[in-house]
N, C-alpha and C positions, 0 to 999 in steps of 0.2 A: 769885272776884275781883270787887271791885267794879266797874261799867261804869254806864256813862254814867247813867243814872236812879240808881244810888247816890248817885254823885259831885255832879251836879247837886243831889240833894235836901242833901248835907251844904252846898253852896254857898249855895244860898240860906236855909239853917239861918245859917251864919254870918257872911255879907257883910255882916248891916244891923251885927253885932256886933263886926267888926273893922276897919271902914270909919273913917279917917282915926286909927285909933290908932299910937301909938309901938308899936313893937317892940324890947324892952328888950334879948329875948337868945333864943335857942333854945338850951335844954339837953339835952344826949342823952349816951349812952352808945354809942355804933359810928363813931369818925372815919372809919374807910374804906367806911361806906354815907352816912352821912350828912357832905357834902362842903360846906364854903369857908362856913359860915353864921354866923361871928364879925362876915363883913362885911355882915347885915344888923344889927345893935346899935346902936339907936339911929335907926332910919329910918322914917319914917312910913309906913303901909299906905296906897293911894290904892284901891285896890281889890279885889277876891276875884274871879276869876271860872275861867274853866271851861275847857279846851280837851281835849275828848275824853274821856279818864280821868281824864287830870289837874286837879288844882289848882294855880291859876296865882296868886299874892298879888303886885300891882304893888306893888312898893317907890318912893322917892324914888331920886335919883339913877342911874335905868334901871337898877334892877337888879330880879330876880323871883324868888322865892323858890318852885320848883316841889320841889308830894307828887304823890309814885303811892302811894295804896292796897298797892298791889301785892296779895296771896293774901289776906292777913287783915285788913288796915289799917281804921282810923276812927280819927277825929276825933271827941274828945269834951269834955264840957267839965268830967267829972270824971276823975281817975285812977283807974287800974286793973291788976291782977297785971301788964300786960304793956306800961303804959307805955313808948315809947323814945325821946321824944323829949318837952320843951317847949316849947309858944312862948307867952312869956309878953310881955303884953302890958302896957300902963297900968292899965288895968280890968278884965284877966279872963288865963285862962291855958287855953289848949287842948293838951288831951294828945293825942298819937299813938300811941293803941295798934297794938301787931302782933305777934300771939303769933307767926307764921310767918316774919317775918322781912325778908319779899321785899319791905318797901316803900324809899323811894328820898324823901329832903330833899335838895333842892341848892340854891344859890344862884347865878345865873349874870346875863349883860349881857341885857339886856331882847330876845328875841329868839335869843340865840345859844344853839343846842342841839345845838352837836357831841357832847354827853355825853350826849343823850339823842334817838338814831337815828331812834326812833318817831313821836316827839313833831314832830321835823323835817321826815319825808315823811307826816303823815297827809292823809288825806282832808278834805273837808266837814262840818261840823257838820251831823249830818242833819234838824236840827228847823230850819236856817238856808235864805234864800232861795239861798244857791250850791246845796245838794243838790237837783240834777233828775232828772226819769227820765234825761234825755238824757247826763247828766254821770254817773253811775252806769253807762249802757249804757257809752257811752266807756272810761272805766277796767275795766271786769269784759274788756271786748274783749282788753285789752292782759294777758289773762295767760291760762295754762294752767291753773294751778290747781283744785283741788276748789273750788266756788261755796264754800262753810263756811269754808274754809282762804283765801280771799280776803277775806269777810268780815272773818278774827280778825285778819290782816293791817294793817289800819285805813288801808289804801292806796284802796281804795273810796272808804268812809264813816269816820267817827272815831265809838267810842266804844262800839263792839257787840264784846259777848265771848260766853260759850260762850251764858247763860242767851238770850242778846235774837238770836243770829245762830238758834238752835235757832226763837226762837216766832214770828222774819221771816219764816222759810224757809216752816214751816209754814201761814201767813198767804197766805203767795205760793206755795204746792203748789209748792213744788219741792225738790225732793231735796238733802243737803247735797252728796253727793258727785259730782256735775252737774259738768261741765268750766266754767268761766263764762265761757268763749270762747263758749259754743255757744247761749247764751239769746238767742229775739227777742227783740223792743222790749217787745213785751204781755207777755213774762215779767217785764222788768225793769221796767217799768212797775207791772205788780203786787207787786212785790220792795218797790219806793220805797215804793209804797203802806203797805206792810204794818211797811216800816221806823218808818217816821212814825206810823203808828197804836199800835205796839206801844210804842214810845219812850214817847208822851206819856201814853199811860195808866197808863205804869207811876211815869214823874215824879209824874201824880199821885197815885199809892198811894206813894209812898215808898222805892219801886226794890224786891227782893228780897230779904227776910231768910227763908237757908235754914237745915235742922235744924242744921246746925252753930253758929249763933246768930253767925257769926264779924260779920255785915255790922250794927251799929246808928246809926242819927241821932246826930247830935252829943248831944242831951239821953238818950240810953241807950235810948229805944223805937225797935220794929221797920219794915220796909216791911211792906207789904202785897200785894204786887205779887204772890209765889208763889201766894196762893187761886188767881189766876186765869191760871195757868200752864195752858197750854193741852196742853205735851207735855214742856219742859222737868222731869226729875225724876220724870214720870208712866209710866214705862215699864209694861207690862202692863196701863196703864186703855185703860180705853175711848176713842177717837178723839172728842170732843166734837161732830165737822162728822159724822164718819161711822158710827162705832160700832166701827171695827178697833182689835184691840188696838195700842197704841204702841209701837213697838219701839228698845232702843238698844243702837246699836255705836260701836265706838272708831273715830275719823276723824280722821288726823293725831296721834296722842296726845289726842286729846281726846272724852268722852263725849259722844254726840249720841243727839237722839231725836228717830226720826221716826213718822209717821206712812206704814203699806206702801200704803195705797190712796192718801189724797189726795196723795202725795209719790213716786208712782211716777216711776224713775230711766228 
């Protein structure tokens, strides 16, 4: 699934490009995923930006026009076998591909996201000045949960999925399946740390395009981010900090991997 360093790089791939354009029409093929977007036809884009996973398109008139990626999703600006949607603008026409299925076009009141749950209680933008160690300690306090399974949550933090909560954790030696009640300050302190480090380096690479090829930039090239996966995908290599093998197990439905020595539970 696309997360946050995807997302962001498709955003500033396209904001200088769809900034103050009309939006003629979005044309797709699934009315019951893709919901109520007749009534953006005809309204100016004022801006592109970013809120966690999501892309958030401010419309005229308070309205916003929110994508999730969802499993296979991108934004490109040629079509493709798996096209499902268009939005076609004055000067150019962005396709939404999604061979999988799972992504999500809506058009709703600027702000109003009863339709979308997630989106409604997430966390801090974690490259933003709200995300603190102390603001982070706070929230992980207030659950039981596996530390991993809080992370994907997006009640924490906003915008970390399997690949970036995997190479946080590892970053900040700690285990996913940790209760996140029970971390001190210096865990969560190093937790922030590692959030933020791992975030901005992968923005700069271009987020992660894995073998399945599903994740590309609006112009069709890859991220770059996987070279420097540190555990994420790497199971049986070598620990890079330590030299133990990597090991992964399923935690919550979801593949993780850790490190046994530096991530002892």
């Amino acid at each position: 699934m696309p997360e946050l360093p995807e997302v962001e790089t498709v955003r500033r791939m396209l904001a200088p490009l769809v900034a103050e354009q009309r939006l003629l029409a979005v044309v797709h093929d699934d009315p019951l995923r893709y919901r109520n977007l007749d009534g953006a036809a005809g309204l100016r884009i004022k801006r592109l930006r970013r809120r966690g996973k999501y892309l958030i398109f401010d419309l005229e008139r308070d309205l916003e026009l929110v994508i999730h990626l969802g499993m296979s999703g991108s934004l490109r600006l040629d079509e493709g076998s798996h096209t499902r949607a268009r939005i076609e603008l004055e000067g150019l026409t962005v396709f939404f591909n999604d061979p999988r299925r799972f992504g999500k076009l809506l058009l709703v009141p600027a702000g109003d996201y009863a339709a979308l749950p997630t989106l409604a209680r997430m966390g801090p933008e974690p490259l933003s000045r709200n995300f603190t160690a102390r603001a982070l300690a706070g929230r992980l306090a207030g659950t039981r949960r596996p530390l991993k399974a809080a992370l994907l949550s997006q009640e924490p933090v906003a915008g970390l999925g399997n690949i970036y909560a995997d190479e946080s954790l590892w970053g900040a030696r700690l285990h996913p399946a940790r209760r996140a009640d029970t971390l001190a300050f210096f865990e969560v302190r190093a937790l922030h740390r590692a959030i933020r480090s791992v975030l901005r380096r992968a923005v700069v690479l271009g987020g992660s395009t894995l073998g399945d090829g599903a994740y590309t930039r609006p112009d069709g090239e890859p991220g770059y981010f996987q070279i420097e996966h540190s555990v994420y995908g790497r199971a049986g290599e070598a620990c890079p900090r330590c030299g133990r093998k990597i090991e992964r197990f399923v935690l919550g439905g979801r593949s993780t991997h850790v490190c046994p020595r530096c991530q002892s539970r």
